[in-house]
C-alpha positions as CSV (number, residue, x, y, z in Angstrom):
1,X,29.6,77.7,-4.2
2,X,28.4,76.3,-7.5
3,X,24.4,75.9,-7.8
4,X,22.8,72.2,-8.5
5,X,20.5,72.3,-11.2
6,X,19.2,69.2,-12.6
7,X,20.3,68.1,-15.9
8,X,18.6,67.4,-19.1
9,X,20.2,63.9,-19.0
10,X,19.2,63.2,-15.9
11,X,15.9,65.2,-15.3
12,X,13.1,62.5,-15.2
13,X,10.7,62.3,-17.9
14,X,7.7,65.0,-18.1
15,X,3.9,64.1,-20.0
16,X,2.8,67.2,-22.2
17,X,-0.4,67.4,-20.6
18,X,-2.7,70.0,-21.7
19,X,-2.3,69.0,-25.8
20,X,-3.3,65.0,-24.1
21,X,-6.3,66.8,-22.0
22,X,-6.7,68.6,-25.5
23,X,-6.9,65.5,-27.5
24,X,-8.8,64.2,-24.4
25,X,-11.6,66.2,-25.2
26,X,-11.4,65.1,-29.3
27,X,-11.3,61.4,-28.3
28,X,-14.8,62.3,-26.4
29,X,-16.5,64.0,-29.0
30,X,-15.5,61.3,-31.2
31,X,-17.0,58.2,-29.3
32,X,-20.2,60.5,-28.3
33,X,-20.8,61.1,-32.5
34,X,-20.5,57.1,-33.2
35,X,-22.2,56.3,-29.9
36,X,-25.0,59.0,-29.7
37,X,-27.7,56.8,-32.0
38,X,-27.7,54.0,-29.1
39,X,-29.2,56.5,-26.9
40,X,-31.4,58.7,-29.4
41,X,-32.8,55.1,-31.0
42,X,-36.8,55.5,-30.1
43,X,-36.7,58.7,-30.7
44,X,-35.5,58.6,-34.2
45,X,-37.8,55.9,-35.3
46,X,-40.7,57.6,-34.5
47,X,-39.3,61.0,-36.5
48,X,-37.9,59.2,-39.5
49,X,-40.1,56.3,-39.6
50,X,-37.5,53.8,-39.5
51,X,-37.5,50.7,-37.3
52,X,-35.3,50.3,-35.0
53,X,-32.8,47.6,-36.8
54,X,-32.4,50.4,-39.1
55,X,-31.2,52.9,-36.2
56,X,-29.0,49.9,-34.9
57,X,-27.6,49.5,-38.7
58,X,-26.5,53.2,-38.6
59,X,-24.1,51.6,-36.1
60,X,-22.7,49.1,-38.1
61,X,-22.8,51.6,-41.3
62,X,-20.2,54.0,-38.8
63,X,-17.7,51.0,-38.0
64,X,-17.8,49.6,-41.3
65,X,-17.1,52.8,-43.3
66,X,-14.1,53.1,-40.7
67,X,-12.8,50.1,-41.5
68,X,-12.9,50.6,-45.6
69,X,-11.6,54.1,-45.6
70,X,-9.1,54.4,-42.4
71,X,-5.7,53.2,-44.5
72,X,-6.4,54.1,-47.5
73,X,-7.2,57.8,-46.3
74,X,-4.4,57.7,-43.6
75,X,-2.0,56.5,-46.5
76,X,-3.3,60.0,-48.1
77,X,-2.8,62.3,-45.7
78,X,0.4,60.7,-44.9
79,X,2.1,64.2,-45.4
80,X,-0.3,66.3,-44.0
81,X,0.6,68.2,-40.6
82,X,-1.1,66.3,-38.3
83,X,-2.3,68.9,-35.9
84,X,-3.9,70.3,-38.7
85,X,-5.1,67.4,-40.0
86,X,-6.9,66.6,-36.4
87,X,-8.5,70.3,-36.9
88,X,-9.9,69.2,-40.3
89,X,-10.9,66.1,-39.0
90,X,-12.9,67.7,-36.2
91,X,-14.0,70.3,-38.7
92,X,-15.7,67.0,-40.2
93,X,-17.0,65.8,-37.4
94,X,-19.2,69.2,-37.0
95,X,-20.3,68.8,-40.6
96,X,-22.0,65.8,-40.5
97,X,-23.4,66.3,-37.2
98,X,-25.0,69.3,-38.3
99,X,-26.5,67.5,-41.4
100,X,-27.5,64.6,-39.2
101,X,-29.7,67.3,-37.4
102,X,-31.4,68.6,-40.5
103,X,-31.9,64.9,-42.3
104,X,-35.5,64.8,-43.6
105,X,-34.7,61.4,-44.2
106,X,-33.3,57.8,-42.8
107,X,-31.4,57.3,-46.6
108,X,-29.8,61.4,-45.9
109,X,-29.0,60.3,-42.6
110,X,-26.9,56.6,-43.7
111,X,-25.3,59.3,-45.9
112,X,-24.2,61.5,-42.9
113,X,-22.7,58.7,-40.9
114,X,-20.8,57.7,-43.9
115,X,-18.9,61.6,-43.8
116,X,-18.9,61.0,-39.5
117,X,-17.1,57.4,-40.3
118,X,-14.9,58.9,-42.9
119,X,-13.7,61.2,-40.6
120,X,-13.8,59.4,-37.8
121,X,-11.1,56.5,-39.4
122,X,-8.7,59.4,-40.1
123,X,-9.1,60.9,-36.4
124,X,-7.8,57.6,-34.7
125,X,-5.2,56.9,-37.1
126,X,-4.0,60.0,-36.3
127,X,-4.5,60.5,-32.8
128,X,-2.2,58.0,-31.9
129,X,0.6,58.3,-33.6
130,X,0.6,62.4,-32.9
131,X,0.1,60.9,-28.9
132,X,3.8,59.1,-29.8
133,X,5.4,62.0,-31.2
134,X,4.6,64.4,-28.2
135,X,4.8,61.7,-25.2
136,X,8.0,60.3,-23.6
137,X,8.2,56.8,-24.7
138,X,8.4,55.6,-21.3
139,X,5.5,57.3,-20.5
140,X,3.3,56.2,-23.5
141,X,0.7,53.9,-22.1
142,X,-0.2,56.7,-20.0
143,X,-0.4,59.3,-22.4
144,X,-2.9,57.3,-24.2
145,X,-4.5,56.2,-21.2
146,X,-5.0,60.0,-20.6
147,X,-6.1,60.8,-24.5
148,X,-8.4,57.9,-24.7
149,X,-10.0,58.7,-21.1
150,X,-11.6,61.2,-22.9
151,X,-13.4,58.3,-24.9
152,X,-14.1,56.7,-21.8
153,X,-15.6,59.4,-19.9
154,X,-18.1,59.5,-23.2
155,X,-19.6,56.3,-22.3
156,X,-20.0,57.9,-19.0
157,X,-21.3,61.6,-19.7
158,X,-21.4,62.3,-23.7
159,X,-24.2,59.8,-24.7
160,X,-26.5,60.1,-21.4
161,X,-26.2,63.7,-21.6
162,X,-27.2,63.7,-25.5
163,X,-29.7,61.1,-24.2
164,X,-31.5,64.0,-22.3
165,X,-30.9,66.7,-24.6
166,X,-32.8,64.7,-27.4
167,X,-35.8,63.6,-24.8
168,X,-35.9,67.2,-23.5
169,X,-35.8,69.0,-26.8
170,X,-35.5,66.3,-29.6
171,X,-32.8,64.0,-31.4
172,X,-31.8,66.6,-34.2
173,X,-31.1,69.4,-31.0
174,X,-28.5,66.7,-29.7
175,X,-26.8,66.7,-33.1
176,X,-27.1,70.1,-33.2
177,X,-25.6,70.6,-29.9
178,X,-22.6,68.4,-30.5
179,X,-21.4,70.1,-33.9
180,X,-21.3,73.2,-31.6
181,X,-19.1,71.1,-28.6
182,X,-17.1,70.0,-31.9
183,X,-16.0,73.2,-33.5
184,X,-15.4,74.6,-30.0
185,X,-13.1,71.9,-29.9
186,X,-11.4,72.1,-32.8
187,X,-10.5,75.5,-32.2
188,X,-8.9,74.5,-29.0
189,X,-7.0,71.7,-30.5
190,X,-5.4,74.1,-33.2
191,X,-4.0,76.7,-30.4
192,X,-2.6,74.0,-27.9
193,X,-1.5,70.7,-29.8
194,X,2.0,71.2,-30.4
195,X,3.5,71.3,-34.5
196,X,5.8,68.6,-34.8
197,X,7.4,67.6,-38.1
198,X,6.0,63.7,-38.3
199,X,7.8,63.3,-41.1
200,X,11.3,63.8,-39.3
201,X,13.5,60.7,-38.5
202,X,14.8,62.5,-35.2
203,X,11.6,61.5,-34.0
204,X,12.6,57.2,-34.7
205,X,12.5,55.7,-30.9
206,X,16.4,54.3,-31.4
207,X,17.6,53.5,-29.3
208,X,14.7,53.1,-26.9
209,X,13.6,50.7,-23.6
210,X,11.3,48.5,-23.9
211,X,9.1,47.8,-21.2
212,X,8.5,44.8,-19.6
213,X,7.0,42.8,-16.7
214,X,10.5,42.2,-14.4
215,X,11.7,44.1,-11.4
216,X,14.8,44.7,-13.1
217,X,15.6,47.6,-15.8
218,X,14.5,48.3,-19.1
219,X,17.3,46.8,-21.7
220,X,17.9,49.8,-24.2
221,X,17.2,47.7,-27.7
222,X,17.0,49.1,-31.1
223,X,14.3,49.1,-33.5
224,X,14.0,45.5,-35.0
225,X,16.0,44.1,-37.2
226,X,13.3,43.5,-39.9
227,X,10.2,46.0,-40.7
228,X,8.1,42.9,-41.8
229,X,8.7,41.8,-38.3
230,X,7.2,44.6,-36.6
231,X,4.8,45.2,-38.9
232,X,3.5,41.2,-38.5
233,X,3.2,42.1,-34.5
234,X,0.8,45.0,-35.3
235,X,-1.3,42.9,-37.9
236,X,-1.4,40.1,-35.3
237,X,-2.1,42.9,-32.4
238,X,-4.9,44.1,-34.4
239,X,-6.5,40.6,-35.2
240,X,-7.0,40.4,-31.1
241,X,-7.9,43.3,-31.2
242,X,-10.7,42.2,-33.6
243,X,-11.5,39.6,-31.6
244,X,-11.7,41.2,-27.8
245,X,-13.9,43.7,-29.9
246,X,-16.2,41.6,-32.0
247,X,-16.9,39.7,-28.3
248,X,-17.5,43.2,-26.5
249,X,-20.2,44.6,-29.3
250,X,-21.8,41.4,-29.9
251,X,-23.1,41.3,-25.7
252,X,-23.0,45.1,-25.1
253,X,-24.8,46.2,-28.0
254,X,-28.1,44.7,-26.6
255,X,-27.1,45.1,-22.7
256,X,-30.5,47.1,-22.1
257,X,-33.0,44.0,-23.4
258,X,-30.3,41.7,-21.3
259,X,-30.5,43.8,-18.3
260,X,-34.0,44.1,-18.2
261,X,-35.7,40.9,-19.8
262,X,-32.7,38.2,-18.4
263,X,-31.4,40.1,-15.0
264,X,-34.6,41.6,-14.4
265,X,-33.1,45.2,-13.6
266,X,-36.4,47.2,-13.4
267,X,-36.8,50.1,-16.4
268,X,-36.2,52.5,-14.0
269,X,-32.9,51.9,-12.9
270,X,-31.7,51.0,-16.1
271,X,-29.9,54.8,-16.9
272,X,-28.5,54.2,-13.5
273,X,-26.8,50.2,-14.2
274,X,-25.3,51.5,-17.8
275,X,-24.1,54.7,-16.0
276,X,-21.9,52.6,-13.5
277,X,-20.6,50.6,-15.8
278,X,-19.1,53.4,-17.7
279,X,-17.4,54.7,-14.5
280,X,-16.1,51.6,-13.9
281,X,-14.8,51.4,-17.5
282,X,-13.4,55.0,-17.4
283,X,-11.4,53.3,-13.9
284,X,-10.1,50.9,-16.0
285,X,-8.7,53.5,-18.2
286,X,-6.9,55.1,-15.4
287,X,-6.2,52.1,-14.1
288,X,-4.2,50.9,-16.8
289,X,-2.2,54.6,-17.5
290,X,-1.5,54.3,-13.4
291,X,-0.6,51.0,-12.5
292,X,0.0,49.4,-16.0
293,X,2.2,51.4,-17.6
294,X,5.3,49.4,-17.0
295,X,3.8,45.9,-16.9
296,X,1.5,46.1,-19.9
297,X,1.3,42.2,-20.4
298,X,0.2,42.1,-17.1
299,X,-2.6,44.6,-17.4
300,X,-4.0,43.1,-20.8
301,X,-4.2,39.2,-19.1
302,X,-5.7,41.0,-15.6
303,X,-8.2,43.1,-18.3
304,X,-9.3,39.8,-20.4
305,X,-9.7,37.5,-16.9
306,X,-11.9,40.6,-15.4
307,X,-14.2,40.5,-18.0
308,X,-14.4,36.4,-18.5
309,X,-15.0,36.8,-14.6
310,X,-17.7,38.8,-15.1
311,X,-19.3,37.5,-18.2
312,X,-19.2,34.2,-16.5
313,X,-20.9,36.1,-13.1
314,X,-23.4,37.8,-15.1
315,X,-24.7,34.6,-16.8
316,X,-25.3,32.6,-13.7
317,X,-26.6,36.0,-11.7
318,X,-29.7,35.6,-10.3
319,X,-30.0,38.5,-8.4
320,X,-29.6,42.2,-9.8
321,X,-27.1,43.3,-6.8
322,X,-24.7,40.2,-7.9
323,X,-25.6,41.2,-11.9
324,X,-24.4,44.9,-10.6
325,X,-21.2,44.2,-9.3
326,X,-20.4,41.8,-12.5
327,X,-21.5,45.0,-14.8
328,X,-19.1,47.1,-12.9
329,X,-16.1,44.1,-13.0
330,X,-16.8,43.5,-16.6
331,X,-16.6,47.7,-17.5
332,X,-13.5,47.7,-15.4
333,X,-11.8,45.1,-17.4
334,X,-13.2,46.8,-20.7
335,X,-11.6,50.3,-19.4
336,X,-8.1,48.5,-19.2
337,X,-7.9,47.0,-22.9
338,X,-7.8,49.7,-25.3
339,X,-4.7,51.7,-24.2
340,X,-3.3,49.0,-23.2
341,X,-3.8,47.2,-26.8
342,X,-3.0,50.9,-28.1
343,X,0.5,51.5,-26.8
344,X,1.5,48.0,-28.1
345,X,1.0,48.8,-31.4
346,X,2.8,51.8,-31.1
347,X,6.0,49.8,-29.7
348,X,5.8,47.2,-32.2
349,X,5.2,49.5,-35.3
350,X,8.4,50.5,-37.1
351,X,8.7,54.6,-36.8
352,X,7.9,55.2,-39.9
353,X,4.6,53.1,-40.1
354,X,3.0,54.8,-37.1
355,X,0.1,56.5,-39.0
356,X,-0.5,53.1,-40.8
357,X,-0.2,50.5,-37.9
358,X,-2.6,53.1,-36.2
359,X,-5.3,53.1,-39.0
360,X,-5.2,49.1,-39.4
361,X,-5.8,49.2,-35.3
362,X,-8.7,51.6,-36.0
363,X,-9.7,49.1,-38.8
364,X,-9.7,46.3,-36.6
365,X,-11.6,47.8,-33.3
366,X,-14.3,48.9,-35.7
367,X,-14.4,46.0,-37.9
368,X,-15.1,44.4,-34.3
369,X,-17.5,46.9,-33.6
370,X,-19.7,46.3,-37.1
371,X,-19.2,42.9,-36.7
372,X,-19.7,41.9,-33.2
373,X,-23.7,44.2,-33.7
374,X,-24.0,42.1,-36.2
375,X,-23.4,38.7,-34.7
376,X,-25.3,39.8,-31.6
377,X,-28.1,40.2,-33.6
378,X,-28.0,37.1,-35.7
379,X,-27.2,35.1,-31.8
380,X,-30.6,37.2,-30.6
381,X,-32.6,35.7,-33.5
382,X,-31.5,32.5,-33.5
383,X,-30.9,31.5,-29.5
384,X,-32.2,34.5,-28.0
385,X,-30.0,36.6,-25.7
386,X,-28.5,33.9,-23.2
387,X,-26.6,32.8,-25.7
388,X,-24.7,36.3,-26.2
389,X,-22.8,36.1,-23.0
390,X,-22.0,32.3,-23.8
391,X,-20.3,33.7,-27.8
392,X,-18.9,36.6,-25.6
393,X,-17.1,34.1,-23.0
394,X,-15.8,32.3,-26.0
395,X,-14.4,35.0,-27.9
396,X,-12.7,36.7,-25.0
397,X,-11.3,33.7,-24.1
398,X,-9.5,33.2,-27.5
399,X,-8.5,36.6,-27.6
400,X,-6.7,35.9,-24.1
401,X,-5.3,32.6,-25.5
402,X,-3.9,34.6,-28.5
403,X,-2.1,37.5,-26.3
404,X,-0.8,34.9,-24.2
405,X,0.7,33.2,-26.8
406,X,1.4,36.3,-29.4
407,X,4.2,37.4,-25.6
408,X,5.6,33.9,-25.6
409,X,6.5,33.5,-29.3
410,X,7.9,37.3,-29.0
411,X,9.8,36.3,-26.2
412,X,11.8,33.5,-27.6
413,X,13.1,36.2,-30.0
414,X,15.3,38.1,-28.9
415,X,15.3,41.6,-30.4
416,X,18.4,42.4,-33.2
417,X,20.9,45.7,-32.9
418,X,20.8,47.3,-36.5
419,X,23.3,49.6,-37.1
């Protein structure tokens, strides 16, 4: 009697999970370092005498500096083995948190986020186009889903914790603390990520199956007949990316004086409102590796119509359990977006342009970052803050619009064989 064992060919497809709950735990750090100032804010102003515009530019100085030095330093490193790299890269990440905690002034402490941002570009260029090399490509949107639920779960943990550890012992011991958590990581990222040669053609997805939102099977495809093809659906992937971002910052970044001043959430319960909607947003995440993985068109117009939804909710609330639930709809649909907008880019970038398709992505979401902070503020000046949910309606709306549209013109062209 012959034994059945299953067959390479026919065994189904497994996810490398401990390097993604590896990288998991660098996608945290990483948001908790760009985030951490939005929770440290008073404190700092009193310590550096600074006001508090000039804590909320450290914000914009982060995204910005991402969004000037993420290609050009991903072009750079092109050759570079990327799990070292993402060692270095956290190695950086300690640095300038450490000098962050010993700034004796606001001008040394610009300088800091500038290192953080340098870094910080590279990581997420990086990150995702390592996730690609490692993760089955029918299983990509919930590898990243995993890797950037890590980022997620910093909304939810990383930045109130720092939060308490700078109220409890001071703003420079919650730098100083996280450059710890950092090279802790790093270490663990250099014994379990994987080495993989990501300059090896063997790892070009031809032929591959491209998902998509029918009952029926994938159609094996291969790549695209044209580069500049592929590469034109990541530019125009990223520009919507821009957008859904430059909406999100522009309202989020000044959620506390909205929450408290046009909702009327009392100060009190104000740790507890932000804290639910990063849950909810860290559901979304999972939401979209678990039940979006083969219908991602679906997920991104289901995360773009939550959020309108709640935006919409939240500007007609008049009551703070009704301005609750549209905090937690609107961080559920935020959850969904990014690994959702992610994995695209990965299947529309040509295989040799991961690393760049990935750092113009990273250029884009913080570009939208900077920018939307900045618009908020100009919005708060100039209309005062009811007007923020009104720009952030708008904005979404176009970036729905533009997805919408982006899947139909895609769809009237059917994808070449290239020998």
């Amino acid at each position: 009697m012959t034994s059945l064992t299953s067959s390479p060919l026919t065994s189904a497809p497994k996810l490398p999970l401990v390097p993604l709950i590896a990288l998991a735990f660098s996608t945290f750090i990483s948001v908790t370092i760009e985030m951490l100032p939005t929770g440290l804010l008073e404190l700092m102003t009193v310590d550096l005498g600074a006001t508090r515009a000039e804590i909320g530019w450290l914000m914009t100085i982060f995204a910005f500096t991402v969004v000037l030095t993420s290609t050009p330093l991903t072009a750079l490193t092109k050759r570079v083995p990327r799990h070292a790299l993402l060692v270095v890269v956290l190695a950086v990440f300690a640095i300038g948190s450490i000098a962050s905690a010993f700034a004796p002034t606001y001008a040394w402490l610009v300088v800091t986020r500038v290192i953080t941002g340098l870094a910080h570009g590279v990581f997420w260029a990086v990150v995702a186009s390592y996730i690609s090399l490692i993760a089955p490509r029918e299983l990509l949107t919930r590898a990243v889903s995993i890797t950037l639920g890590g980022g997620a779960i910093a909304y939810v943990l990383g930045v109130p914790i720092g939060t308490a550890l700078g109220q409890a012992f001071g703003w420079r011991f919650a730098f100083g603390s996280l450059a710890v958590i950092t090279l802790l990581v790093a270490v663990l990222l250099w014994f379990l990520l994987p080495r993989v040669n990501h300059l090896d053609d063997s790892f070009s997805t031809r032929p591959i199956a491209l998902p998509d939102d029918s009952d029926g099977p994938a159609v094996p495809v291969k790549r695209i007949r044209f580069a500049q093809r592929s590469l034109l659906t990541v530019i125009l992937l990223c520009v919507i990316t821009l957008i859904t971002m430059t909406a999100q910052y522009a309202f989020y970044s000044y959620i506390s004086p909205y929450s408290l001043d046009v909702i009327g959430f009392p100060v009190a319960t104000l740790s507890l409102v932000l804290f639910a909607y990063g849950i909810a947003s860290a559901g979304g995440t999972a939401l979209a590796g678990v039940v979006f993985t083969a219908r991602p068109r679906v997920g991104l117009a289901t995360g773009y119509l939550l959020m309108l939804v709640a935006v919409t909710l939240l500007l007609f609330a008049h009551d703070t359990t009704v301005a609750l639930i549209a905090l937690v709809i609107w961080g559920l649909g935020m959850g969904v977006l990014p690994p959702l907008l992610q994995s695209r880019i990965l299947n529309a970038a040509p295989s040799r342009h991961r690393d760049l398709s990935s750092a113009l992505y990273t250029s884009g979401f913080n570009f939208g970052i900077g920018s939307g902070a900045l618009v908020g503020g100009l919005l708060l000046d100039a209309a005062g803050l009811v007007a923020l949910p009104v720009f952030f309606i708008a904005m979404v709306g176009l970036g729905l619009v533009s997805a919408l549209v982006l899947d139909a013109v895609l769809a009237r062209r059917p994808l070449q064989q290239s020998s």
